[in-house]
C-alpha positions as a Markdown table, in Angstrom:
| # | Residue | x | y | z |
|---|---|---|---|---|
| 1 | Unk | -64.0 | 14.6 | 23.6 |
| 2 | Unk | -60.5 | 14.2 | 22.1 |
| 3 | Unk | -57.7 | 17.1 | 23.4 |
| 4 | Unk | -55.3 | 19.0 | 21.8 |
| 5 | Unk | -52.0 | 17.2 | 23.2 |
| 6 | Unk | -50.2 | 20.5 | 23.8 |
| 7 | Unk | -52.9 | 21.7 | 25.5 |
| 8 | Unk | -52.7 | 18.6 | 28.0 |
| 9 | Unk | -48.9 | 19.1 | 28.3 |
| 10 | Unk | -49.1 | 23.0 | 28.5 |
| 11 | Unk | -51.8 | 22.9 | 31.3 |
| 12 | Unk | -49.8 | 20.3 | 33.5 |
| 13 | Unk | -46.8 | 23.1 | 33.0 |
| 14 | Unk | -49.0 | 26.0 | 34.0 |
| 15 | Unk | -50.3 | 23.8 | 37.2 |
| 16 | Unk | -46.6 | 23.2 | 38.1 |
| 17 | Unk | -46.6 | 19.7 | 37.4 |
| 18 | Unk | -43.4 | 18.1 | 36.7 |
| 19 | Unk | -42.8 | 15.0 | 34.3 |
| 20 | Unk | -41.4 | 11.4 | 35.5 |
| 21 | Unk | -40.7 | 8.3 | 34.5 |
| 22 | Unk | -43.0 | 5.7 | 32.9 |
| 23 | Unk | -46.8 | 6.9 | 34.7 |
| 24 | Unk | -45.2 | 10.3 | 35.3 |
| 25 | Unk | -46.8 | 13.6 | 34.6 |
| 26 | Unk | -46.5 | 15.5 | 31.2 |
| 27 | Unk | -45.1 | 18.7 | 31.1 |
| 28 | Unk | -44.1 | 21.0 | 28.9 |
| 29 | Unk | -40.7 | 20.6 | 27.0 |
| 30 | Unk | -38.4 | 22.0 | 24.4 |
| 31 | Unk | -35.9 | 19.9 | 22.5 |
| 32 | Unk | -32.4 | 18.2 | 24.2 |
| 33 | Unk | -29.3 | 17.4 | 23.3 |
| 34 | Unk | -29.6 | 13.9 | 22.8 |
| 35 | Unk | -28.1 | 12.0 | 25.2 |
| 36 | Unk | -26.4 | 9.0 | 24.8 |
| 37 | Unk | -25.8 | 6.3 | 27.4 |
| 38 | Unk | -24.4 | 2.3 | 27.1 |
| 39 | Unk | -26.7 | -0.1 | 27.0 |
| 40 | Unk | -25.2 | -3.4 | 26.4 |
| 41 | Unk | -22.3 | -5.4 | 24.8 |
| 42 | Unk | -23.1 | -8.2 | 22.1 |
| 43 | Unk | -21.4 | -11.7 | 22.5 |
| 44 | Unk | -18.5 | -10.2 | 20.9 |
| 45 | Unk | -17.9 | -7.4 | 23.5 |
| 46 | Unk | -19.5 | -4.5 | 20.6 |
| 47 | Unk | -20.6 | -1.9 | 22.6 |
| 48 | Unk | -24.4 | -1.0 | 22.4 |
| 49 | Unk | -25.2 | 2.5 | 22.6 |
| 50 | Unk | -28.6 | 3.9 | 23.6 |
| 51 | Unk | -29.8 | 7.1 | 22.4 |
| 52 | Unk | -32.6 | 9.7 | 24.9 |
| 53 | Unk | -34.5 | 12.0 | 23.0 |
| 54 | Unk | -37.5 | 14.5 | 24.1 |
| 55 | Unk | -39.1 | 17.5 | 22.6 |
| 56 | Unk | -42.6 | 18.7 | 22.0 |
| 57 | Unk | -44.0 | 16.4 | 25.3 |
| 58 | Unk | -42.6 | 12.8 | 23.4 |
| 59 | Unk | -39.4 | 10.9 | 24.9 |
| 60 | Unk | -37.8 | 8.6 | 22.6 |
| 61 | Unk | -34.7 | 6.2 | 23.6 |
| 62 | Unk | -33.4 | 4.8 | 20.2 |
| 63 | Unk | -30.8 | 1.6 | 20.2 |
| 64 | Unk | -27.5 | 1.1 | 17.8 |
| 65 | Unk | -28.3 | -2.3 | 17.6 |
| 66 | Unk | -31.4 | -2.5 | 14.8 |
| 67 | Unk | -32.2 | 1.2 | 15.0 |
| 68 | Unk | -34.4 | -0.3 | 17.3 |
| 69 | Unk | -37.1 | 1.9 | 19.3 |
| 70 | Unk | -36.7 | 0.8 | 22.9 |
| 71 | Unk | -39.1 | 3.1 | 23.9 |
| 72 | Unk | -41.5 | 5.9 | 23.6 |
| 73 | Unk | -43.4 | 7.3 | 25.7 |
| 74 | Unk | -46.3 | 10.4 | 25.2 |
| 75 | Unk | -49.3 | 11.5 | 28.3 |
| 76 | Unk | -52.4 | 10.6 | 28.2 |
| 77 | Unk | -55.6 | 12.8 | 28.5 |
| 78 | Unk | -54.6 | 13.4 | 32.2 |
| 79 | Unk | -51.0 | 14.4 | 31.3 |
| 80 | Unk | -49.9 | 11.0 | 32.6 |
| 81 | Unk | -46.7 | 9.3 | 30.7 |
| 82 | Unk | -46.6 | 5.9 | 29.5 |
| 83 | Unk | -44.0 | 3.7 | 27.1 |
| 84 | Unk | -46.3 | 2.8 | 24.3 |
| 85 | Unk | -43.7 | 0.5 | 22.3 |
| 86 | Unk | -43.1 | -3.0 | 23.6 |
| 87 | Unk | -39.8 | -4.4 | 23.9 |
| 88 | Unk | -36.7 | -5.6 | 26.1 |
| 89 | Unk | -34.8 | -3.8 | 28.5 |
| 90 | Unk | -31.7 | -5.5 | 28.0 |
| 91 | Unk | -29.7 | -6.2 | 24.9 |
| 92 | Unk | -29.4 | -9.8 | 25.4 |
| 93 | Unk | -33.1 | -10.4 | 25.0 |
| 94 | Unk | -33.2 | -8.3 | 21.4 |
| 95 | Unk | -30.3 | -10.8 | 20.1 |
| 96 | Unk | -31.8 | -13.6 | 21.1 |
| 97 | Unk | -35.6 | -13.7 | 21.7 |
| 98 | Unk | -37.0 | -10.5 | 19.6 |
| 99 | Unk | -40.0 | -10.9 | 17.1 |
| 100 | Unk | -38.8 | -7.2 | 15.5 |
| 101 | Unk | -39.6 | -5.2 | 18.2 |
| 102 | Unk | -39.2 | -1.6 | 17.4 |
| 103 | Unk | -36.4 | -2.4 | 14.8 |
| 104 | Unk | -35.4 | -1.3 | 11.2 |
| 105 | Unk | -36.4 | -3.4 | 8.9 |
| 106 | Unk | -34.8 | -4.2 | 5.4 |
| 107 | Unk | -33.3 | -4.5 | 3.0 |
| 108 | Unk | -37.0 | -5.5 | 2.2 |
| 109 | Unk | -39.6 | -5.8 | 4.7 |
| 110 | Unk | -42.4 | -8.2 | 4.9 |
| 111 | Unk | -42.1 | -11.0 | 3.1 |
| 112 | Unk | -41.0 | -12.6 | -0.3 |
| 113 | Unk | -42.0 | -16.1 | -1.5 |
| 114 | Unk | -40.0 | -18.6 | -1.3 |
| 115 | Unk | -37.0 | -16.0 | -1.0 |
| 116 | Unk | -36.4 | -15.9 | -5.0 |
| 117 | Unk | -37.0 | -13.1 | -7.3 |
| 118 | Unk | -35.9 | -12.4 | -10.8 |
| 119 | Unk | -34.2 | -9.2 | -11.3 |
| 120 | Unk | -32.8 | -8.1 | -14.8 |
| 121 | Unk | -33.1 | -11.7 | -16.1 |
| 122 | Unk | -31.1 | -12.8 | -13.3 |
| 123 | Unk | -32.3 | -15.1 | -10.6 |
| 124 | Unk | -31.4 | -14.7 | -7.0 |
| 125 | Unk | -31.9 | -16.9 | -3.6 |
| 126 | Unk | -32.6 | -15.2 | -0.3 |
| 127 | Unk | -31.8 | -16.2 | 3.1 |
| 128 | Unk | -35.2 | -17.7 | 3.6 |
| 129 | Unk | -36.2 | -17.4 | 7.8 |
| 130 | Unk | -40.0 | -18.2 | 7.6 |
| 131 | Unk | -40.9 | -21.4 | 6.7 |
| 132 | Unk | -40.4 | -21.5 | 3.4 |
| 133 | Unk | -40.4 | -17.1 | 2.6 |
| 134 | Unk | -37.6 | -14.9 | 3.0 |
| 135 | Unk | -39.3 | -12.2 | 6.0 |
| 136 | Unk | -37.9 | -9.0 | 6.7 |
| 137 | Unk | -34.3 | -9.3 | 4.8 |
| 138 | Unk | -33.7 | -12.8 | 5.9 |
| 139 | Unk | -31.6 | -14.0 | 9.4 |
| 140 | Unk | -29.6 | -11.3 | 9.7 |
| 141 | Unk | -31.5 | -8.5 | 8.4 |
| 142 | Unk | -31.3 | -4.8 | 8.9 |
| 143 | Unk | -32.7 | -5.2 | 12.4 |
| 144 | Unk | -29.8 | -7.7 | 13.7 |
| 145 | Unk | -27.4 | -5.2 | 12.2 |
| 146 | Unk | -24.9 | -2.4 | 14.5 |
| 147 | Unk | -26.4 | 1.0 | 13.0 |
| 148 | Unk | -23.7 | 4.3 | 13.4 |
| 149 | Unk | -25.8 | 7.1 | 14.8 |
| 150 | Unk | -25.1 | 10.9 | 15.0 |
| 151 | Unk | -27.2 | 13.0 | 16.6 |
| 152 | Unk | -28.6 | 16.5 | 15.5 |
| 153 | Unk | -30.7 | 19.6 | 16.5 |
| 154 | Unk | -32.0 | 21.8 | 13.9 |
| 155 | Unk | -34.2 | 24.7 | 14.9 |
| 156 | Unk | -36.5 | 23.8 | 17.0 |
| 157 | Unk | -36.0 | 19.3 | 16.1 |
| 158 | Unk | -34.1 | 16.7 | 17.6 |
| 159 | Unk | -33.0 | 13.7 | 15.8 |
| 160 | Unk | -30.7 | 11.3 | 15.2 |
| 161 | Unk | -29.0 | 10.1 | 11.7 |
| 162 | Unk | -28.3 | 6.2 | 11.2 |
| 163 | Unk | -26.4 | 4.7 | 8.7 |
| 164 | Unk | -25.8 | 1.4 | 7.7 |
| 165 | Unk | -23.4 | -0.2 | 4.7 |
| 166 | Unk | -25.7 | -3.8 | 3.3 |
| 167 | Unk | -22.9 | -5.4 | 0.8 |
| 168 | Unk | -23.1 | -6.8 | -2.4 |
| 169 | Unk | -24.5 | -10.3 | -2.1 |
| 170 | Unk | -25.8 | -9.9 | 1.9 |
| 171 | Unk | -28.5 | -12.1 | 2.4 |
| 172 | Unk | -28.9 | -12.9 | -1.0 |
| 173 | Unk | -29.5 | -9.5 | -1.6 |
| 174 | Unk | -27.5 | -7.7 | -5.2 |
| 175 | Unk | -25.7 | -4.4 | -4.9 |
| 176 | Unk | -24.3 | -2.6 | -1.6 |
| 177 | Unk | -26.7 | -0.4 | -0.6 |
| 178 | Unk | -25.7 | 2.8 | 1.1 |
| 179 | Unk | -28.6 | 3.8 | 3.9 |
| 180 | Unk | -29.7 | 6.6 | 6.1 |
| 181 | Unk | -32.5 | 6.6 | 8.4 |
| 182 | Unk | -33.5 | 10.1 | 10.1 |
| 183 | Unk | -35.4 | 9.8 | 13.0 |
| 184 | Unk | -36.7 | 13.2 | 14.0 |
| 185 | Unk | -38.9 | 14.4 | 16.9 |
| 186 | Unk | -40.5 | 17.6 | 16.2 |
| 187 | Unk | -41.3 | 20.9 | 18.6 |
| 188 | Unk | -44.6 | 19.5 | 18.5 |
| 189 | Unk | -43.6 | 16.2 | 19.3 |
| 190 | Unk | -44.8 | 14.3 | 15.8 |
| 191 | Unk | -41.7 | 11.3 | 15.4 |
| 192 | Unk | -41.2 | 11.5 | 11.4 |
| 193 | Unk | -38.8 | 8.9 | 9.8 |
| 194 | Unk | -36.6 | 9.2 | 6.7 |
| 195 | Unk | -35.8 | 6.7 | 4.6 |
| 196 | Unk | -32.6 | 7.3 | 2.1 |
| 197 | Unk | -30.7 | 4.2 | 0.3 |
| 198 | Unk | -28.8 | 4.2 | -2.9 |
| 199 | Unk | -27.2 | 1.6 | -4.9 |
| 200 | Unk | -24.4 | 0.0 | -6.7 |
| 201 | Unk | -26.0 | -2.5 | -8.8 |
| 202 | Unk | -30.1 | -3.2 | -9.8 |
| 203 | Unk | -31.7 | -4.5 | -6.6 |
| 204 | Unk | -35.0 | -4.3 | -4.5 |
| 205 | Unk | -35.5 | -2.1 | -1.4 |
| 206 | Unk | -38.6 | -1.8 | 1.0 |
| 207 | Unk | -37.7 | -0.2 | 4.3 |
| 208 | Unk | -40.0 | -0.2 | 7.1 |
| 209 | Unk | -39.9 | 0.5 | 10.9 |
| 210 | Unk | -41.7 | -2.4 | 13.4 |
| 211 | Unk | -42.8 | -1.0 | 16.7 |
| 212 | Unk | -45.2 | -2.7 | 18.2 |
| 213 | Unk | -47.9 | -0.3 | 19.7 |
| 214 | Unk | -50.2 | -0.1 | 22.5 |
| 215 | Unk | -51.4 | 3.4 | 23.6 |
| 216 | Unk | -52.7 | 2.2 | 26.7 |
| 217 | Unk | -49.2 | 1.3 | 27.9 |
| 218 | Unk | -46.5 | -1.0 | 27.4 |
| 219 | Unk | -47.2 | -5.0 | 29.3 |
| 220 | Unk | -50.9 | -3.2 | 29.8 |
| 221 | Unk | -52.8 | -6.5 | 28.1 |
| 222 | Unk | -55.1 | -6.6 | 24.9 |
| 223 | Unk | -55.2 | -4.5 | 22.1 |
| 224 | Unk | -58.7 | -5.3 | 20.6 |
| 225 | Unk | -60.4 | -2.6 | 22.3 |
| 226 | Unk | -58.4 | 0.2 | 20.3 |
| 227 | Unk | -60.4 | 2.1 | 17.4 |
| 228 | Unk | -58.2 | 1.9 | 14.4 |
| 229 | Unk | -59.2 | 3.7 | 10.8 |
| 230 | Unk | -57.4 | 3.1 | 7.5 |
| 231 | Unk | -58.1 | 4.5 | 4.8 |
| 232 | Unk | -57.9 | 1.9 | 1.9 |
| 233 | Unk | -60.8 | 0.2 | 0.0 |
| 234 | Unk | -59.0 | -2.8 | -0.8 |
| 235 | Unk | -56.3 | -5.6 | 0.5 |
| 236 | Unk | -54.1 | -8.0 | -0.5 |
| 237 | Unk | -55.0 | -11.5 | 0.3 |
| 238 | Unk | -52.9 | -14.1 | 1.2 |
| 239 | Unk | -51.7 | -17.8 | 0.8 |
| 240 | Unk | -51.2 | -20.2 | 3.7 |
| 241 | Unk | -47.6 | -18.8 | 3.6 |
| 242 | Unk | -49.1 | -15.3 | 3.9 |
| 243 | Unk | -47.9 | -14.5 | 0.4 |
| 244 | Unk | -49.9 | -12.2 | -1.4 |
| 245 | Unk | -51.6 | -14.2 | -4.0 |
| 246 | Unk | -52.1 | -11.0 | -6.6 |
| 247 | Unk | -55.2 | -10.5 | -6.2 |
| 248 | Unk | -56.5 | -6.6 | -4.8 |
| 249 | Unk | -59.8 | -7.4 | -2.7 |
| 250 | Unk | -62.1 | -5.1 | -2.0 |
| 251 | Unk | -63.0 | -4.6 | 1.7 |
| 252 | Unk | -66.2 | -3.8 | 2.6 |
| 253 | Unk | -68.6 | -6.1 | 3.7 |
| 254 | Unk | -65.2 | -8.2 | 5.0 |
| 255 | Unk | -63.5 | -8.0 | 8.6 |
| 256 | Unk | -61.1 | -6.2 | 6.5 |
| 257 | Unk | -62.7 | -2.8 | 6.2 |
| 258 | Unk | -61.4 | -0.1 | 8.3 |
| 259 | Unk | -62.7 | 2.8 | 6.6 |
| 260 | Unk | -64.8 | 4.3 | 9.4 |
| 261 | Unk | -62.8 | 3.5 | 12.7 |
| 262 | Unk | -64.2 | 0.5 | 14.7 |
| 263 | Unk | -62.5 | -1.4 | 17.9 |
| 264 | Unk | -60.0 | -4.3 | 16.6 |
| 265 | Unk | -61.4 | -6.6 | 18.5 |
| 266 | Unk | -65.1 | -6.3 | 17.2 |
| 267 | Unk | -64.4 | -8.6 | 13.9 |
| 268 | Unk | -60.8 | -10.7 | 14.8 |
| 269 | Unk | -62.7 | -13.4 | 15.8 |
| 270 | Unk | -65.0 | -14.0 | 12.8 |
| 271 | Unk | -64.6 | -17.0 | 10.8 |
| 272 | Unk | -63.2 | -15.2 | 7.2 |
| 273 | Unk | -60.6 | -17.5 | 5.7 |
| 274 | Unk | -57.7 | -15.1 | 6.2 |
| 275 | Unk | -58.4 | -14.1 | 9.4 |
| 276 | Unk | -57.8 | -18.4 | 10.1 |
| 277 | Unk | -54.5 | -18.6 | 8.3 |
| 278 | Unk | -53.2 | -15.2 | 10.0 |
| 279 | Unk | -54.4 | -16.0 | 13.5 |
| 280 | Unk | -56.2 | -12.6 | 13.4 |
| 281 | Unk | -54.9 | -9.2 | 11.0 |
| 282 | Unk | -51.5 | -9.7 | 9.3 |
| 283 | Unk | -52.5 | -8.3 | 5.9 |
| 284 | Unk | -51.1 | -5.3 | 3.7 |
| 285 | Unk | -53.9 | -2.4 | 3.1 |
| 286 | Unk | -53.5 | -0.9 | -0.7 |
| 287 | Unk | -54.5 | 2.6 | 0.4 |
| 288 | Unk | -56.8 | 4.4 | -1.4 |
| 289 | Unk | -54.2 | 7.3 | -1.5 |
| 290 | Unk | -51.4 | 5.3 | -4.0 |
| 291 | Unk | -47.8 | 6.4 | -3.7 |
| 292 | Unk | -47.8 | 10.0 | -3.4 |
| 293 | Unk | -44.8 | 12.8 | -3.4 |
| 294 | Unk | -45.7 | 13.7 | 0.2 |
| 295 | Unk | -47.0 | 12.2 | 3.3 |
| 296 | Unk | -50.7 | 11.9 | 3.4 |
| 297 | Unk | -52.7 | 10.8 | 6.4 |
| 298 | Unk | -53.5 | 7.1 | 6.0 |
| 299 | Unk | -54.6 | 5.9 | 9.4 |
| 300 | Unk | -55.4 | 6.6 | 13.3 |
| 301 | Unk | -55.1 | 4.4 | 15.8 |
| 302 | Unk | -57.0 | 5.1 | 19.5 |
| 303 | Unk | -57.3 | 4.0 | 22.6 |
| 304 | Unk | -60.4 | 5.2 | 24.0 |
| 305 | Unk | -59.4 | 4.5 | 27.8 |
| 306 | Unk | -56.1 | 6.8 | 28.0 |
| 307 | Unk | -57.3 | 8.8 | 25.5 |
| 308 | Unk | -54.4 | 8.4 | 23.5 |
| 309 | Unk | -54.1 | 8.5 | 19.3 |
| 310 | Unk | -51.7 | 8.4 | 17.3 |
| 311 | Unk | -52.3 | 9.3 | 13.2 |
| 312 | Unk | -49.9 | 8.2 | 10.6 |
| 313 | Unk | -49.0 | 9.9 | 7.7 |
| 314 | Unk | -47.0 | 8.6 | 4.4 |
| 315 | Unk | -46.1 | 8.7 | 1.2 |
| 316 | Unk | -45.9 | 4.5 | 0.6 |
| 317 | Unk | -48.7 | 2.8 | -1.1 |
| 318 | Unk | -49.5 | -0.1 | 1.3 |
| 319 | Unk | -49.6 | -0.5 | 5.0 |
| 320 | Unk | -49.4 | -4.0 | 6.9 |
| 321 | Unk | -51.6 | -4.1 | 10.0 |
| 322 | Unk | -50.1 | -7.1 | 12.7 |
| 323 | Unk | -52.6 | -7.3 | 15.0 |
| 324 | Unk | -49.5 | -9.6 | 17.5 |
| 325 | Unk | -50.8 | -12.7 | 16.7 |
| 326 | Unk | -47.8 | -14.8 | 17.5 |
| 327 | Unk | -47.4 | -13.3 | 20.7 |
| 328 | Unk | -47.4 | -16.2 | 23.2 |
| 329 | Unk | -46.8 | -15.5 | 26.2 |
| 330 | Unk | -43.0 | -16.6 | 26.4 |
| 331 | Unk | -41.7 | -12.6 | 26.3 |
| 332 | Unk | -41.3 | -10.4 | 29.2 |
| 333 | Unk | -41.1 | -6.5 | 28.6 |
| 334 | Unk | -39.8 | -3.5 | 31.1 |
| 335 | Unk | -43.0 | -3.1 | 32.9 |
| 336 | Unk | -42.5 | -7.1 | 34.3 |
| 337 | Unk | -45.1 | -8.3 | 32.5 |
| 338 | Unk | -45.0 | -11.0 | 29.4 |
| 339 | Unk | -46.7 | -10.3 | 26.1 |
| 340 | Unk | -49.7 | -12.4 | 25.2 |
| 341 | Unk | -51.4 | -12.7 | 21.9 |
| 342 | Unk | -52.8 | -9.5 | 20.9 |
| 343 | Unk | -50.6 | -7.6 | 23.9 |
| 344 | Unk | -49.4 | -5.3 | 20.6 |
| 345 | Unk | -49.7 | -4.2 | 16.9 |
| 346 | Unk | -48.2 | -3.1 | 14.5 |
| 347 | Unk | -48.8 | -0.8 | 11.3 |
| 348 | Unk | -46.1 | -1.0 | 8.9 |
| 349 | Unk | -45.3 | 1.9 | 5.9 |
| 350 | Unk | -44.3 | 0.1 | 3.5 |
| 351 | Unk | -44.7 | -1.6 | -0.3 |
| 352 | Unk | -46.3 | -4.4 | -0.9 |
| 353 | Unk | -45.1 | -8.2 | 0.0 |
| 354 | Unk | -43.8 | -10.0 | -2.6 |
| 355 | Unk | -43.7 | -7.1 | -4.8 |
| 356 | Unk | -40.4 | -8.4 | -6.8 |
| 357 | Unk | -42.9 | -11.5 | -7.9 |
| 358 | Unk | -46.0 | -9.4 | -8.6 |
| 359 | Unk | -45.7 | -7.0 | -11.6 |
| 360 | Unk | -48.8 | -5.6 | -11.0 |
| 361 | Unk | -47.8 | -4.3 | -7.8 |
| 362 | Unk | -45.8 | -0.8 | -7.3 |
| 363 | Unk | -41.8 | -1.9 | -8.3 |
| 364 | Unk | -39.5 | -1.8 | -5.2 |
| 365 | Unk | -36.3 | -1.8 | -7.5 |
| 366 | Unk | -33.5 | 0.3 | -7.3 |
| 367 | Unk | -30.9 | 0.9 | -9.5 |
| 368 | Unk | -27.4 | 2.8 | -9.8 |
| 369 | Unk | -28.1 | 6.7 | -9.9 |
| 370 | Unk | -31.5 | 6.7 | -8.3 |
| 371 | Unk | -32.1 | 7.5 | -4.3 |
| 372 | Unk | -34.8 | 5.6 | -2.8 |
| 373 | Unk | -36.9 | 7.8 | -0.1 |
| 374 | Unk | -39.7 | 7.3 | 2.0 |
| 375 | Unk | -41.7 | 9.3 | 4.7 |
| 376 | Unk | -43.8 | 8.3 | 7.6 |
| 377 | Unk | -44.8 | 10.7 | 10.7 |
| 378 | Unk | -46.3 | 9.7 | 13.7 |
| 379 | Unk | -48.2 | 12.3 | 15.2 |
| 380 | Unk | -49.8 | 12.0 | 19.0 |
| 381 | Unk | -52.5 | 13.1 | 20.5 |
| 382 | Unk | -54.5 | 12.6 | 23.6 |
């Protein structure tokens, strides 16, 4: 039986226990100060700043390089804490070696084909970074980028505001685009992110936030026997250069139907076509929901052994599910231990890839006068 989390963290309190580090045991907390602490220097001596957060049972430690969640860590059914976000533990590693762990993404996430789009009757050329697509805002993208951060506590939140200035022309990418990111961690320990971003000239935005989960633990091994749920009827197939190809597939009867929650693992390995070119899930969900005003509850993920969940809520129309399927091996994280294929995944808010080239799919353009903003909430459980 699944319990309340603030019952878990509320009963370890009562019984005295206190929290620790990573394996530690939950207890009951309010929200801090954030608390900020250096992490690193870049080649060129910028400082790297990172950024402790806790409130409502979750700790957060948030970087100034990609916006980048270095960690998070929430109890399991036993009130024990574990990090459930892979990554680095030193800032050398995130420059040189990361696959987007826990970063920002933009100014568009996922991919765009070939890195061209044509916007207004103009054509433009991305930085292309993947093969022959432009992925996650090209080279230098939003999650290679130094982010200003100001921290904040209203009422009974915690939080930090990041900004960051794209100019005209950056990557390929028209207009400077003015953006805030608010990440927030509740008194009931839910981690909501706010996307803002306006514009000086027509462009395309898609903002997304890549943490690679595992509720069992950070460096713990395989994924596949987590029960994930989303609710969409249909997905959006891919090329060999997992471009979308337009089409909106239905998913039942397919490896690709997570309406009713089932373990990861149970279909990855069947021979479907786009499960071969992906190397497992790397495939945007159109969810059922559409693009909606507010967030709306789009998918859990579980990990039956800690007890762990986590649901997601949003108000985007597609969400990408990477099931790590490039992870090789080569990466070590905090815990000491490297990150094989399927060590991590990773569900993705967002638009849908190569929306600029499909016009049948939701527009990510933004022009002069409008805001874009987007919502997605994390909430834990155990």
């Amino acid at each position: 039986m699944e319990l309340n989390r603030r019952t878990v963290i509320a009963g370890a309190a009562a019984a005295g226990i206190a929290a620790t580090t990573l394996g530690g045991t939950a207890h009951a907390t309010g929200g801090r100060k954030p608390v900020k602490t250096l992490f690193g220097k870049l080649a060129d001596g910028t400082k790297i700043y990172s950024w402790s957060l806790e409130n409502g049972g979750t700790r957060l430690k948030v970087l100034s390089y990609g916006g980048i969640v270095q960690s998070l860590e929430i109890p399991d059914r036993r009130g024990r804490y574990a990090n459930v976000s892979a990554g680095f533990d030193n800032v050398e590693d995130y420059v040189a070696d990361s696959p987007y762990f826990g970063a920002l993404i933009g100014r568009y996430g996922n991919r765009i084909g070939k890195g061209k789009f044509t916007l207004d009757g103009k054509d433009y050329q991305l930085s292309v970074n993947d093969g022959e697509q432009s992925l996650h805002g090209g080279a230098k993208g939003f999650d290679k980028r130094v982010w200003d951060i100001e921290p904040f506590t209203k009422g009974s939140d915690v939080g930090l505001h990041l900004y960051y200035t794209s100019v005209d022309g950056e990557m390929g990418y028209p207009g400077t685009l003015k953006t805030k990111v608010t990440y927030t961690l509740t008194r009931h320990g839910d981690w909501r992110i706010d996307y803002e971003a306006t514009t000086d000239k027509a462009t395309v935005v898609n903002l997304t936030s890549h943490v690679y989960w595992n509720l069992a633990g950070e460096g713990s091994g395989t994924i596949e026997n987590h029960e994930l749920q989303i609710a969409a009827s249909r997905y959006t197939p891919t090329d060999a250069g997992l471009i979308p190809t337009g089409e909106l597939a239905k998913v039942g009867g397919t490896p690709f139907d997570f309406g009713r929650a089932k373990p990861i693992g149970r279909d990855i390995r069947v021979s479907h076509p786009q499960l071969v070119t992906a190397k497992g899930f790397d495939h945007n969900w159109v969810l059922d929901k559409g693009r909606t005003a507010r967030p709306e509850h789009v998918a859990t993920l579980r990990d039956p052994a800690s007890g762990r969940t986590m649901k997601i809520a949003t108000n985007e129309p597609g969400l990408q599910f990477y099931s790590g399927n490039f992870l090789d091996g080569t990466l070590t994280g905090p815990s000491g231990r490297t990150y094989r294929q399927g060590d991590a995944l990773c569900l993705e808010t967002q638009h849908f890839p190569d929306s600029p080239n499909k016009p049948k799919f939701p527009s990510t353009v933004l022009r002069p006068g409008q805001t874009y903003r987007t919502t997605t909430i994390h909430t834990f459980g155990c």
